[in-house]
N, C-alpha and C positions, 0 to 999 in steps of 0.2 A: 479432422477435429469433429468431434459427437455436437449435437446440438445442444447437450447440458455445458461442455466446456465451454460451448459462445457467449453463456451465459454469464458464466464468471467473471470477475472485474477485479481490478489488483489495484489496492492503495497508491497513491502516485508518494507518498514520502515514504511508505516501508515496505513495499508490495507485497501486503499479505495479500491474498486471494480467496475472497469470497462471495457470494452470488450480492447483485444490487439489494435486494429483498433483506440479506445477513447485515450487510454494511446500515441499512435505513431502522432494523430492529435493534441490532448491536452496535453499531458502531463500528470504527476498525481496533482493536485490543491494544495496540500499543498508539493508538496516535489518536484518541477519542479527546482529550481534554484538550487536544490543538486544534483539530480537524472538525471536532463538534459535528457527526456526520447523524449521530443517530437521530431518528424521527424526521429526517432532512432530504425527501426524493432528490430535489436538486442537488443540495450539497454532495451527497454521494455520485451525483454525476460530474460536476465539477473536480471533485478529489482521484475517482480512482480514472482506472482504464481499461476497454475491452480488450486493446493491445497489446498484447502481453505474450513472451516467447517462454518455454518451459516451464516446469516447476518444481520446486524442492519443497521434500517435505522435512520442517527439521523437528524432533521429538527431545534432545537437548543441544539448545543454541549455546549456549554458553561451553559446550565441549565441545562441540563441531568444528571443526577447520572450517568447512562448507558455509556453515552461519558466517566467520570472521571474514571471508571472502565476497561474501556477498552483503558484507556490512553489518548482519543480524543477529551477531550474537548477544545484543542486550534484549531482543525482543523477543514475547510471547512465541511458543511451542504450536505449531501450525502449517500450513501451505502455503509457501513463497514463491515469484515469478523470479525467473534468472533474470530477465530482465523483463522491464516495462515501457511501453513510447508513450510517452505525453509528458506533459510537465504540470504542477501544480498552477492555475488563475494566479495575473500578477496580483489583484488584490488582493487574494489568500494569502499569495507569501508575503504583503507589503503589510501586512496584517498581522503576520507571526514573526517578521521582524522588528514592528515596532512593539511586540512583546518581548523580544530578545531571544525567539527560536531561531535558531540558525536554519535554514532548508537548503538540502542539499539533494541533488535533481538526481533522480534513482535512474533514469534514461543513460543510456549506456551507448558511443557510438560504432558503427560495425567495423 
């Protein structure tokens, strides 16, 4: 693994993958108005993960098999982890449930 991919970090609700720096300027593209990660060093530590196994690049999710497999075919055109290990802080998700987000745990077991 190069030492720019250590750097990358993958969203823990949709594993897009982007360096911490992307996540704290941008935010994550599909999960910004749940995860509220931009401007937020910590928050984007608590939300994504360094852990992260492969990646897909999808260019259309919505026609992809590969996006519907990997759950993402409603999301933004990008760099996704096949899978990701961590889980989202229970008070994050106790937080986006009593908004009425469902979270469902992108971690995948072997």
């Amino acid at each position: 693994m190069s030492s720019n991919t250590k750097k990358l970090r993958a969203c823990l609700m949709c594993s897009f993958i982007a360096s911490a720096t992307e996540f704290r300027k941008e935010g994550c593209p599909n999960c910004e108005d749940r995860l509220e990660m931009k401007g937020d060093s910590e928050r984007v530590l608590m939300c994504t993960t360094s852990q992260f196994d492969g990646s897909i690049a999808l260019i259309s999710p919505k026609e992809s098999w590969v996006a519907k497999w990997q759950r993402n075919s409603k999301h933004t055109a990008g760099v996704y982890a096949v899978r990701v290990t961590g889980q989202l802080p229970e008070e994050i998700i106790e937080d986006l449930e009593a908004r009425g987000i469902k979270v469902h745990s992108r971690e995948m077991d072997d």
